[in-house]
N, CA and C atoms as a LAMMPS dump frame, in Angstrom:
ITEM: TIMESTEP
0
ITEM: NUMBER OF ATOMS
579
ITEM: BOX BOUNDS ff ff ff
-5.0000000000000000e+02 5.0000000000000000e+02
-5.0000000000000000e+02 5.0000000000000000e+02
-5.0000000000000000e+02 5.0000000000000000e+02
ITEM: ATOMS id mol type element x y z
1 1 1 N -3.311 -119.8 71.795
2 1 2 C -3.479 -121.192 72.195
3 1 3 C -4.588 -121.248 73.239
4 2 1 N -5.556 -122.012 73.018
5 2 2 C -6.895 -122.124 74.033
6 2 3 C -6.834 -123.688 75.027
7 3 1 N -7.446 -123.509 75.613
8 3 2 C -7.403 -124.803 76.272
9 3 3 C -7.231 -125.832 76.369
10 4 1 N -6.306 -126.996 76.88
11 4 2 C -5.814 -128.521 76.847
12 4 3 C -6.425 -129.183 77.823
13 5 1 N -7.389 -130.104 77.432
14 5 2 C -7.531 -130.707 78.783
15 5 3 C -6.241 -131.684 79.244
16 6 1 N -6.31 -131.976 80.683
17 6 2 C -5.349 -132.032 81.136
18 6 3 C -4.051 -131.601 80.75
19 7 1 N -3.872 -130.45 80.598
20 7 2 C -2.571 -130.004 80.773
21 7 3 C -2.271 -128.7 81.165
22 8 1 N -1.074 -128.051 81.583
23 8 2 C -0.878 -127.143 82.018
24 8 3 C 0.411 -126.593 81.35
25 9 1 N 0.267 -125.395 81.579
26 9 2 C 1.569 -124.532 81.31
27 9 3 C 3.234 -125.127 81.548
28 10 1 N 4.31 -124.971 80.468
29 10 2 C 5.57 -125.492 80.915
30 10 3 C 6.38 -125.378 82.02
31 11 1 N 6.486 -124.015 82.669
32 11 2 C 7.087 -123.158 83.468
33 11 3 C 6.478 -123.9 85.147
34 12 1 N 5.349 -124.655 84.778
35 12 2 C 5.398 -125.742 86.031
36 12 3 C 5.876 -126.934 86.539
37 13 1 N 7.009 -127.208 85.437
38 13 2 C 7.676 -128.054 85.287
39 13 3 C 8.876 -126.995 85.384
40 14 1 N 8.87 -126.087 84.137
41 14 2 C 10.737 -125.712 84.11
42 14 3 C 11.073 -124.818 85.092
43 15 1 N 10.212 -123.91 85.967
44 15 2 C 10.596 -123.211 87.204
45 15 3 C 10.856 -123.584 88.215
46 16 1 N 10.167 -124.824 88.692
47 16 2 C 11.198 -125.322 89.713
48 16 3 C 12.168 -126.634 89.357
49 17 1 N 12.633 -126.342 88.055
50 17 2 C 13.367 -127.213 88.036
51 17 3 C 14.86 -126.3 88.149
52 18 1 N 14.581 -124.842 88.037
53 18 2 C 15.295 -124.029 87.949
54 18 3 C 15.495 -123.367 89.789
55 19 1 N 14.177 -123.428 90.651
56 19 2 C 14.327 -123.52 92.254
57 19 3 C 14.947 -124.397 92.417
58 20 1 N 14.971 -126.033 91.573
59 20 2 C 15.926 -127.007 92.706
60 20 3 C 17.424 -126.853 92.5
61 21 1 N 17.534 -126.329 91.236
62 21 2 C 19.18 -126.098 91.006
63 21 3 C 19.597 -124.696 91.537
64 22 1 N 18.66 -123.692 91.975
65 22 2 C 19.106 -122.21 93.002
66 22 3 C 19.597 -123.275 93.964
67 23 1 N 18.489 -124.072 94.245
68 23 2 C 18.668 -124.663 96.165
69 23 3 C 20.269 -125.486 95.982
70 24 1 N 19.851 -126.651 95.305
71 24 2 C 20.787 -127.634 95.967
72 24 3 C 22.05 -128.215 94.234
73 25 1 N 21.769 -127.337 93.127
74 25 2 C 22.825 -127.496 92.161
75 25 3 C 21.861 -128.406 91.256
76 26 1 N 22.718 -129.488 89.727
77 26 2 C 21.911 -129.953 89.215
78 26 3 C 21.641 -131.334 90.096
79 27 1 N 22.676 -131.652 90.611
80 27 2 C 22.102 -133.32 91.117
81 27 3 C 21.166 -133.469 92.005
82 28 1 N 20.936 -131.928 93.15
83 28 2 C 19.16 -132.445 93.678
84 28 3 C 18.252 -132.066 92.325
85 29 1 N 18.191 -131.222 91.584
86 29 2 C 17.426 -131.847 90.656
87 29 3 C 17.112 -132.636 89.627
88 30 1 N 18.38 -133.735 89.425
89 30 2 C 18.338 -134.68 88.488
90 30 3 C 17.65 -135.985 89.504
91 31 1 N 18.198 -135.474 91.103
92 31 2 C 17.514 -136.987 92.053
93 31 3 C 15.793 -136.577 91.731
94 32 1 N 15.724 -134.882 92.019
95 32 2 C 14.143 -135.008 92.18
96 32 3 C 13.313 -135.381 91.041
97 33 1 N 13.843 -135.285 90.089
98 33 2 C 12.945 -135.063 88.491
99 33 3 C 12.837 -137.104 88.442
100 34 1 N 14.026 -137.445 88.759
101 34 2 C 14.512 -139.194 88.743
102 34 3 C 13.029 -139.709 89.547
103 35 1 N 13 -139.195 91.139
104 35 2 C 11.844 -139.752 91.971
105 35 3 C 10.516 -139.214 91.464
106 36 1 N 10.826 -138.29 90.382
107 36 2 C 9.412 -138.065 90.268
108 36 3 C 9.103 -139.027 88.696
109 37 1 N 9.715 -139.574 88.361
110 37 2 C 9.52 -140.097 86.906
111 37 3 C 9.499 -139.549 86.329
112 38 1 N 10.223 -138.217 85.956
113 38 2 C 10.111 -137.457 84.797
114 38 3 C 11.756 -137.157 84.819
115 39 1 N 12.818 -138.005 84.439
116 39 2 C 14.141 -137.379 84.263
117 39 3 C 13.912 -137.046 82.485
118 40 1 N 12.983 -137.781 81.67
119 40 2 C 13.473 -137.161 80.495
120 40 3 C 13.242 -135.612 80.109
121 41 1 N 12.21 -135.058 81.414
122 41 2 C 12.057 -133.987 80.763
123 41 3 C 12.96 -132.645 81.35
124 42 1 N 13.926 -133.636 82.454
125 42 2 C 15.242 -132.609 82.929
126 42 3 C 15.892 -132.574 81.638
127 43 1 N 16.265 -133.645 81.064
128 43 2 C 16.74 -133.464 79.966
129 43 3 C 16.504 -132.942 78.807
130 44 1 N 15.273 -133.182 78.365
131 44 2 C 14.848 -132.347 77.236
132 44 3 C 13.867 -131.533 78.011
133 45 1 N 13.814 -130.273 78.169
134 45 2 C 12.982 -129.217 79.294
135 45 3 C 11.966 -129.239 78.142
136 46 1 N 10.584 -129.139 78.542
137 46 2 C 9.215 -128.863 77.736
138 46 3 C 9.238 -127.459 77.409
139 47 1 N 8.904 -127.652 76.095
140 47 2 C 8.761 -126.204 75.428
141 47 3 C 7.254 -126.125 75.292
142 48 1 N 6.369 -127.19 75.505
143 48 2 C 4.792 -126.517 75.211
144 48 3 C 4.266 -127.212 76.356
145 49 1 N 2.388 -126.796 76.363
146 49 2 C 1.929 -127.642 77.329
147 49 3 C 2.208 -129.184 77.861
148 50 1 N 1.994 -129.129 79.097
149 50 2 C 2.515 -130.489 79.562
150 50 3 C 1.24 -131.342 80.414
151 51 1 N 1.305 -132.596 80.436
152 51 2 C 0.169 -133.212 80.745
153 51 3 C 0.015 -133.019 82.486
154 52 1 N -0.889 -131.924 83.328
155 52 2 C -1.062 -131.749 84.544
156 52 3 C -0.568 -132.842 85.679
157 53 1 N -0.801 -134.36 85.027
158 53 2 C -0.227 -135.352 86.39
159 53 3 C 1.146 -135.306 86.334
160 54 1 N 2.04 -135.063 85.192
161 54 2 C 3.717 -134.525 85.815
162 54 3 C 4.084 -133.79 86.314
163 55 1 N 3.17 -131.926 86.168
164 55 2 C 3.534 -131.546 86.82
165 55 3 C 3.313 -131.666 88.346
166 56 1 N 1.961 -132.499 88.73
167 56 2 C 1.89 -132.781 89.782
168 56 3 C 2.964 -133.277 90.444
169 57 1 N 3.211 -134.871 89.414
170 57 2 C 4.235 -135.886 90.253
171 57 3 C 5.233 -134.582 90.449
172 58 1 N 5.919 -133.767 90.105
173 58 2 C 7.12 -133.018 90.096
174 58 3 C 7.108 -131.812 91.376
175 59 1 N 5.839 -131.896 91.767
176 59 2 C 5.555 -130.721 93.6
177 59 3 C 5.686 -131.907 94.141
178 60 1 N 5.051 -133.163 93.66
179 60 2 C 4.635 -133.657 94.968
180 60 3 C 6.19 -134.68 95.278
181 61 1 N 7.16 -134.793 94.264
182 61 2 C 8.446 -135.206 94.693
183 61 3 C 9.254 -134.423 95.59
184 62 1 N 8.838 -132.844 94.913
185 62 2 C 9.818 -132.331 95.819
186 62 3 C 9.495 -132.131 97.383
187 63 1 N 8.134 -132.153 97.102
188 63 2 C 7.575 -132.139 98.536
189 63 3 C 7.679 -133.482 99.486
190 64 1 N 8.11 -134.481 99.229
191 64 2 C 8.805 -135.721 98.971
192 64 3 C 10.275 -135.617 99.517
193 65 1 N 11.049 -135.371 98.843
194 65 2 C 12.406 -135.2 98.514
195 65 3 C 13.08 -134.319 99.46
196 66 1 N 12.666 -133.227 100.033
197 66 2 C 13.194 -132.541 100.917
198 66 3 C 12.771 -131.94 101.936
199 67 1 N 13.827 -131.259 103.185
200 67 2 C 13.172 -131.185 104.154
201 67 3 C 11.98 -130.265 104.046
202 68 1 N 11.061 -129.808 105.135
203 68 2 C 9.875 -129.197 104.5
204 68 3 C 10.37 -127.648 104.393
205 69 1 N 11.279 -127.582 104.839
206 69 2 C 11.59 -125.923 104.8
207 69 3 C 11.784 -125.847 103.438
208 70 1 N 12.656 -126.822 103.129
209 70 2 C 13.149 -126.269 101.903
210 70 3 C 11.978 -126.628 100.222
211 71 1 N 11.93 -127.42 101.138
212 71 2 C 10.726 -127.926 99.66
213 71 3 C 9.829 -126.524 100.023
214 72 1 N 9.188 -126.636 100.582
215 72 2 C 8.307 -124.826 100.583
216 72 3 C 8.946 -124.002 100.319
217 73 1 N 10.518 -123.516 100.43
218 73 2 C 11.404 -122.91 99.621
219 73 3 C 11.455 -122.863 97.997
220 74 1 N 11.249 -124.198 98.006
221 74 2 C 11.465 -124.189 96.074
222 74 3 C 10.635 -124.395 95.457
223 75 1 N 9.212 -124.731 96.068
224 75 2 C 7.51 -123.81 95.82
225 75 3 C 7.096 -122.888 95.598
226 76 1 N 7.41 -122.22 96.296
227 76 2 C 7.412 -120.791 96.164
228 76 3 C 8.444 -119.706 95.515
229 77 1 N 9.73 -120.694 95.483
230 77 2 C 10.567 -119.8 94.76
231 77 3 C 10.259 -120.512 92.929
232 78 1 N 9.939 -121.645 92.567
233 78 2 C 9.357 -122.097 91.421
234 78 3 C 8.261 -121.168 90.859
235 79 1 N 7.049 -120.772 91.788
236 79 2 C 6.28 -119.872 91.412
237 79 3 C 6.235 -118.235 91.563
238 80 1 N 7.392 -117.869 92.566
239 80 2 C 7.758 -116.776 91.666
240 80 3 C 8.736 -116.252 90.744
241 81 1 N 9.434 -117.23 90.223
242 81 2 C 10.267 -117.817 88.806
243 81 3 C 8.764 -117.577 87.701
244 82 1 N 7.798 -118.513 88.016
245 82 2 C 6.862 -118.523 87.138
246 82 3 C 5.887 -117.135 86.948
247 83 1 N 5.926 -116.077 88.108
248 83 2 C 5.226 -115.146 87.933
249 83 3 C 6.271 -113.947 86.984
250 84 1 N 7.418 -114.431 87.737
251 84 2 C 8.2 -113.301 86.797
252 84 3 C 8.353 -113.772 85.366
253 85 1 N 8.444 -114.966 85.057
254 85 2 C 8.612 -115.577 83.274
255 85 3 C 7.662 -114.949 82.85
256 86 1 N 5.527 -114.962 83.428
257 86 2 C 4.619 -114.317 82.856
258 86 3 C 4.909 -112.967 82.727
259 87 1 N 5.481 -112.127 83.626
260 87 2 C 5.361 -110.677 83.861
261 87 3 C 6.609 -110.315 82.07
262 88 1 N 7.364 -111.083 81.968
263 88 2 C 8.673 -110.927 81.189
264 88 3 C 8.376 -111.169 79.997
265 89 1 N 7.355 -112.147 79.942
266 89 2 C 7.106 -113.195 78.351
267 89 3 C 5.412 -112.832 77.768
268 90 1 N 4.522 -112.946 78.801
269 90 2 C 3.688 -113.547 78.204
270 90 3 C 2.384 -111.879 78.459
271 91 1 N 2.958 -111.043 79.037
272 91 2 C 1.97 -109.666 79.23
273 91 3 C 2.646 -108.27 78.395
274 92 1 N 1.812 -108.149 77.35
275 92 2 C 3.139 -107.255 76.807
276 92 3 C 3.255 -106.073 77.312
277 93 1 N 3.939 -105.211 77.271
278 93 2 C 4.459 -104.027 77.585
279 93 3 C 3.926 -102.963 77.754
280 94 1 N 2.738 -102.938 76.787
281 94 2 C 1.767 -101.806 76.962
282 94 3 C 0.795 -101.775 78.169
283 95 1 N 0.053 -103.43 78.012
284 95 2 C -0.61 -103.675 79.264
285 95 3 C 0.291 -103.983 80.617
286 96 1 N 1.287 -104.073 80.642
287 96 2 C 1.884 -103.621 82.308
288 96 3 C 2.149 -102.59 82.986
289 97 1 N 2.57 -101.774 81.973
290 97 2 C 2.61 -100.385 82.093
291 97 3 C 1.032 -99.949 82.244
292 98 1 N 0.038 -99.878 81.351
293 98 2 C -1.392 -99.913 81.952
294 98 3 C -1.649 -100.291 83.348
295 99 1 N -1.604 -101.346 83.501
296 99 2 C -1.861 -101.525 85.398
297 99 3 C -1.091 -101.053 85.759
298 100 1 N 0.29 -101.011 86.093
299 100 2 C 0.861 -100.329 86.783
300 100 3 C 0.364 -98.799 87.343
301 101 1 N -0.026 -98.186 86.29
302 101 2 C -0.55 -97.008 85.673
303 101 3 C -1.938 -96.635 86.674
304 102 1 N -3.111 -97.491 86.648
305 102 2 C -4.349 -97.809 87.327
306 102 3 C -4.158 -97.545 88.686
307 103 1 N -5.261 -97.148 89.45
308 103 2 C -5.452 -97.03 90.7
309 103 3 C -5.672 -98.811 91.04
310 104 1 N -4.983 -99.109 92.03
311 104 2 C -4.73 -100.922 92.349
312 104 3 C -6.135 -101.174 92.063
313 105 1 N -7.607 -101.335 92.765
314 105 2 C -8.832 -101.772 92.494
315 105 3 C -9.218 -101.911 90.629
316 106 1 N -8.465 -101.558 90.033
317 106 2 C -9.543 -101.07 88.551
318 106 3 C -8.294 -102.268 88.396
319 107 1 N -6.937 -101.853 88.297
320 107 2 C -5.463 -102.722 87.994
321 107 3 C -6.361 -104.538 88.543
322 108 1 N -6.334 -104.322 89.709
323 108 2 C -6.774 -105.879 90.15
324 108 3 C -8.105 -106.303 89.257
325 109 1 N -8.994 -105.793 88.946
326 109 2 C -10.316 -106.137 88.405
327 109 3 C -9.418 -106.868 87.358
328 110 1 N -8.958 -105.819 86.286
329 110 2 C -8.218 -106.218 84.923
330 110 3 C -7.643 -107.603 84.902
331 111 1 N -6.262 -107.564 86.119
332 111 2 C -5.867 -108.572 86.216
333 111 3 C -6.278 -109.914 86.329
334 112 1 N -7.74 -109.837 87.429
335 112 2 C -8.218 -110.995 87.419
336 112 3 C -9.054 -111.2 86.589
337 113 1 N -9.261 -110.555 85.272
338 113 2 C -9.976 -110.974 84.156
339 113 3 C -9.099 -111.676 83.634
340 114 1 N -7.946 -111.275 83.37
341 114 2 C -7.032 -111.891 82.297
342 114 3 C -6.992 -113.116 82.63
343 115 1 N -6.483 -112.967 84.357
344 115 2 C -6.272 -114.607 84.741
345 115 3 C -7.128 -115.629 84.61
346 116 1 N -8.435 -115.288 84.66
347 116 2 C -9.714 -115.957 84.277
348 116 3 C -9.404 -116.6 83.035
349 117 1 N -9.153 -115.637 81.961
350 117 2 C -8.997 -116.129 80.439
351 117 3 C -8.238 -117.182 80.288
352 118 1 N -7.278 -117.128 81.199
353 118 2 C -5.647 -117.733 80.931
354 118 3 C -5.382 -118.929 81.93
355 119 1 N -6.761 -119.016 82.69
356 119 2 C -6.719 -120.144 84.432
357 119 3 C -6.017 -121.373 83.705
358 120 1 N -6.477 -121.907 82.468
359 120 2 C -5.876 -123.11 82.147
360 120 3 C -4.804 -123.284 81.807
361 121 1 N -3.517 -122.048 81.451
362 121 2 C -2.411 -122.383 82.202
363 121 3 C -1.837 -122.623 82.886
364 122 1 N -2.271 -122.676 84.227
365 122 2 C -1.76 -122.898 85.703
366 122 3 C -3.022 -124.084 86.53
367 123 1 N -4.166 -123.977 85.817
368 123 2 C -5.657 -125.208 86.61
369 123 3 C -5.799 -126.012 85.61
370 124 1 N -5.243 -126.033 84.439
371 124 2 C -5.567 -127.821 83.775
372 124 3 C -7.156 -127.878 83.84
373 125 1 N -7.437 -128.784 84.324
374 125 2 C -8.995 -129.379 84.009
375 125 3 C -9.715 -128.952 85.43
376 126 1 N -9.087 -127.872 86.13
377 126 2 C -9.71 -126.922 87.552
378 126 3 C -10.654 -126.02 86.712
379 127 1 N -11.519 -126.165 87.636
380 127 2 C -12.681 -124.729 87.096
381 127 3 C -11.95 -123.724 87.703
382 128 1 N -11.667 -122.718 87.475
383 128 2 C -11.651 -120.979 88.122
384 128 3 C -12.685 -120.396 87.858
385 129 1 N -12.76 -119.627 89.004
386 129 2 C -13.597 -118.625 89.429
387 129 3 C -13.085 -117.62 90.167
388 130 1 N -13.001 -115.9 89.461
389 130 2 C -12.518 -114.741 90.236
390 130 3 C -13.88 -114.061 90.686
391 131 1 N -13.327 -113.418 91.45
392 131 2 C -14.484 -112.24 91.852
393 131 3 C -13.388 -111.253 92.841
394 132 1 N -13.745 -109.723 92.311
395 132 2 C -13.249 -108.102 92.602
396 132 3 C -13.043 -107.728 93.81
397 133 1 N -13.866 -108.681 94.868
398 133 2 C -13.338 -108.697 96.228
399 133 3 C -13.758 -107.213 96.393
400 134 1 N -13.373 -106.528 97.617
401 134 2 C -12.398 -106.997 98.415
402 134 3 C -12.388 -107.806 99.354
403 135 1 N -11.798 -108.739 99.685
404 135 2 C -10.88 -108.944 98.586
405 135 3 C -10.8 -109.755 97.573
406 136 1 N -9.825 -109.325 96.917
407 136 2 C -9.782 -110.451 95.53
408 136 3 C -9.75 -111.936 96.025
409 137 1 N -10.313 -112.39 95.221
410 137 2 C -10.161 -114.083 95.247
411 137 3 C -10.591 -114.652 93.616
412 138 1 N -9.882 -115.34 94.112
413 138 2 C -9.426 -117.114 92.416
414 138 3 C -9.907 -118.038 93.26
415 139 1 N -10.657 -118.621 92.553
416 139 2 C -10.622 -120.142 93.296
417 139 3 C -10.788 -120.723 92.123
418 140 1 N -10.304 -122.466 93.212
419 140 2 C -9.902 -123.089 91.7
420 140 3 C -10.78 -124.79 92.582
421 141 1 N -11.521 -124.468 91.369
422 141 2 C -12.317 -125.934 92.136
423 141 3 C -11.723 -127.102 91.353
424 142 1 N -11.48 -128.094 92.006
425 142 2 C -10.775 -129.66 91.801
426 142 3 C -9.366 -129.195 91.008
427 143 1 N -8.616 -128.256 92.062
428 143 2 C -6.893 -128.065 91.579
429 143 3 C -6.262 -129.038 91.441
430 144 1 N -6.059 -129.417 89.701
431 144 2 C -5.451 -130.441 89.793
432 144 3 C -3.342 -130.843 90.193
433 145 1 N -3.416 -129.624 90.369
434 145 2 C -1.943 -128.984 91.391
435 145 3 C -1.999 -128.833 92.521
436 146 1 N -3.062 -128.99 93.027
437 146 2 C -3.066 -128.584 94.687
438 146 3 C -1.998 -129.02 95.705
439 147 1 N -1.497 -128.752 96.875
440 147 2 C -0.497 -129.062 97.577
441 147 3 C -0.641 -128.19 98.558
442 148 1 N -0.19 -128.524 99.813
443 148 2 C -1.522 -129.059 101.137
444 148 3 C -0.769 -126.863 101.099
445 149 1 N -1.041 -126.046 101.136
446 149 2 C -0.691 -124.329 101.076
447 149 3 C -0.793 -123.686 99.982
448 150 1 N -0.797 -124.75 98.657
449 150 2 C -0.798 -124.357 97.401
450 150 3 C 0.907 -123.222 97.658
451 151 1 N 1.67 -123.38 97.996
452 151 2 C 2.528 -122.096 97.966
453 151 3 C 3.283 -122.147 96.736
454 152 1 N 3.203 -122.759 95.523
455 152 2 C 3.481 -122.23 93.988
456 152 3 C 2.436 -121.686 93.65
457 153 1 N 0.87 -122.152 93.768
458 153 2 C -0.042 -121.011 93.168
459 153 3 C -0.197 -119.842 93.488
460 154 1 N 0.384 -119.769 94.817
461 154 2 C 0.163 -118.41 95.941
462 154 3 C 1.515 -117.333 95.405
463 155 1 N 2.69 -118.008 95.329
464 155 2 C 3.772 -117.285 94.896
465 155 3 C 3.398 -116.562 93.314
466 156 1 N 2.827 -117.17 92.654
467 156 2 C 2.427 -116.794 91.17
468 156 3 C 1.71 -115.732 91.065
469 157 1 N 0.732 -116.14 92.333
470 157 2 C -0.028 -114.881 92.229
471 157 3 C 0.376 -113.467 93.08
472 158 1 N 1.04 -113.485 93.999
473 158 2 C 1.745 -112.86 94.687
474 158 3 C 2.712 -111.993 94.225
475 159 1 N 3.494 -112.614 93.071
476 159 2 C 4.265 -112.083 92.108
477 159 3 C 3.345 -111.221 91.179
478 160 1 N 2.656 -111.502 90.55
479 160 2 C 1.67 -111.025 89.561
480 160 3 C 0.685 -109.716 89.893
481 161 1 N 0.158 -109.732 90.988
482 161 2 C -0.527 -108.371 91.738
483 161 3 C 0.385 -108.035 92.69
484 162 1 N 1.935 -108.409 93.152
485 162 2 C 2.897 -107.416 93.629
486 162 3 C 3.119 -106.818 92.623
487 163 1 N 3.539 -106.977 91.365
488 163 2 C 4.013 -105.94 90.52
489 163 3 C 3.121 -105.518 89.589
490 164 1 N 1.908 -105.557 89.605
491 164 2 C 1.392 -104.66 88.503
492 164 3 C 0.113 -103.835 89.349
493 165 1 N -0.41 -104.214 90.998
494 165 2 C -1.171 -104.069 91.303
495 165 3 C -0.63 -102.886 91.935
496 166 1 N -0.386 -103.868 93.37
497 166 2 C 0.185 -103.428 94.596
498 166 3 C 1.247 -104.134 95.216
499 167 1 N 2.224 -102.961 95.603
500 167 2 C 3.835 -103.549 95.815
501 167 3 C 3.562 -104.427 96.935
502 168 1 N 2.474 -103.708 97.969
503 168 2 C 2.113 -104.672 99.841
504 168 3 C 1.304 -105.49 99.721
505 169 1 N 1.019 -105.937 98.441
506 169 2 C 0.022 -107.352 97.991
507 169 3 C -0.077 -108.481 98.919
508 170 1 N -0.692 -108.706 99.462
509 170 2 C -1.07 -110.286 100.737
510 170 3 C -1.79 -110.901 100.451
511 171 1 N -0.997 -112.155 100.29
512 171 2 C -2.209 -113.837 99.118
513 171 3 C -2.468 -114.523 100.524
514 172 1 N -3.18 -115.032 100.812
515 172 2 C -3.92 -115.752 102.035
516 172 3 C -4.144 -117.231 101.213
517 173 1 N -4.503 -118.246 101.47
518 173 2 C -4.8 -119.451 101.022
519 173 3 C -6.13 -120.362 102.307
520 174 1 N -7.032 -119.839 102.568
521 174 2 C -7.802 -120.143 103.728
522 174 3 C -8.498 -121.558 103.043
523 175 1 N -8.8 -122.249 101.953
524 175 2 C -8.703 -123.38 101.658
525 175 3 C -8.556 -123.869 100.722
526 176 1 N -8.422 -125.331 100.781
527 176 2 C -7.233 -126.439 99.904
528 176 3 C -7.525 -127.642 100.087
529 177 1 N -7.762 -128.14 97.949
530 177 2 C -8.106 -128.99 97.657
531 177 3 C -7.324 -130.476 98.324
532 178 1 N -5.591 -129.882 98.396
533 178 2 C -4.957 -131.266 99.249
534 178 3 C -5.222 -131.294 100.372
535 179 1 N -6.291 -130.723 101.328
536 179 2 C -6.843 -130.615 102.721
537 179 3 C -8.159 -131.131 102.696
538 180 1 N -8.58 -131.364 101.303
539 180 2 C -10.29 -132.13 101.572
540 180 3 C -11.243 -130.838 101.028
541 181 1 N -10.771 -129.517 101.342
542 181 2 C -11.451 -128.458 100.707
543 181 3 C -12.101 -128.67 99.437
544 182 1 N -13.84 -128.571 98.803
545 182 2 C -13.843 -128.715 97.222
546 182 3 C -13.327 -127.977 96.788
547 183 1 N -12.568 -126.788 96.955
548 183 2 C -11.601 -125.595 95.88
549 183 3 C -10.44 -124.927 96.621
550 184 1 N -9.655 -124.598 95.726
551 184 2 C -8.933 -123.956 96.647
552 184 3 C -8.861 -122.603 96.503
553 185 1 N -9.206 -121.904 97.513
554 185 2 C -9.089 -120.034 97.543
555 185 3 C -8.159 -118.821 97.929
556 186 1 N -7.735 -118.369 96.743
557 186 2 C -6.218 -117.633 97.23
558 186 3 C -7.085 -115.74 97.716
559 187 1 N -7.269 -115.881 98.569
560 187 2 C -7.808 -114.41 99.353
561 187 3 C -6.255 -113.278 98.383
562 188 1 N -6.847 -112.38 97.796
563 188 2 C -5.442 -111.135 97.308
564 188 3 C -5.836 -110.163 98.104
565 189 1 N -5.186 -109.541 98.92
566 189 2 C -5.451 -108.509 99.837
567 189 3 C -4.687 -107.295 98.704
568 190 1 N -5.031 -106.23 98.72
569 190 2 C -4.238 -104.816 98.142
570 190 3 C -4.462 -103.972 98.874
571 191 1 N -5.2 -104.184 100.061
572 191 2 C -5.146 -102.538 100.832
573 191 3 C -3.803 -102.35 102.074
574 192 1 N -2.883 -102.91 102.149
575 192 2 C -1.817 -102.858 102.578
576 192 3 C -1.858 -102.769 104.041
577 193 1 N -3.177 -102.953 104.422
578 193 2 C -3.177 -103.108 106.126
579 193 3 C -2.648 -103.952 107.009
């Protein structure tokens, strides 16, 4: 499957719909999905791409909806729900074991090729741009997910080069499109300092 404009991957919708019921059961997430205008798709969960402004409305409710601890709680626990669904579903077996395998620098190059290939599952109609670093960096110019830390894109990726890179992996976010930034840049640290 190649590119949708405007749309993004399901698991940005169904992972934290799966953080708000860890946090608070189904009824904070039947209130949040309700304030965000999307209860039909609590109900019927999306099985394919989804049009990028729901999953927006659906951060930016919860970011909305609860206190900030916890909404940054179920940001980040949404996106590393979503890094582990990729690590489980969508990278097969041979190539994880491959990076794993790699000295972290050659593992990270790889990785951020793939992610390159694949940005429009998670950036919609965002340009990406990687580069080998050190350190690594994604940026994602006009994120149409952005949210003022990005901490679901950061958890995704955090998840994704913790386990195939480096276990002491450190995602930085030094700027952001919901801050006025033109892109937003997730710094991947792997040298464990």
């Amino acid at each position: 499957m190649g590119a949708q404009p405007g749309k993004v991957g399901p698991n940005a919708i169904l992972q934290s719909r799966e953080a708000l019921e860890a946090l608070g059961g189904a009824g904070l997430a039947v209130r949040v999905f309700e304030a965000a205008g999307l209860l039909p798709l609590y109900d019927v969960p999306p099985v394919e791409m989804v049009p990028q402004d729901k999953a927006l409305a659906l951060h930016r409710a919860i970011a909305a909806a609860l206190p900030a601890d916890e909404a940054l709680w179920v940001a980040r626990d949404g996106g590393h729900r979503t890094g582990r669904y990729i690590l489980s579903n969508r990278i097969p077996g041979i190539a994880r074991g491959l990076l794993q395998f790699l000295p972290a620098p050659l593992a990270g190059r790889l990785l951020l090729t793939a992610i390159g290939k694949h940005a429009w599952t998670f950036a919609g109609t965002g340009r990406v741009i990687t580069a080998p670093g050190p350190p690594m960096e994604i940026v994602i110019e006009d994120n149409p997910l952005a949210q003022p830390g990005c901490p679901w894109h950061g958890s995704v990726f955090e998840t994704l080069f913790g386990r195939l890179v480096a276990p002491h992996v450190r995602v930085s976010h030094p700027a952001c499109c919901a801050t006025g930034a033109p892109a937003c840049r997730f710094l991947i640290d792997i040298s464990g300092a």
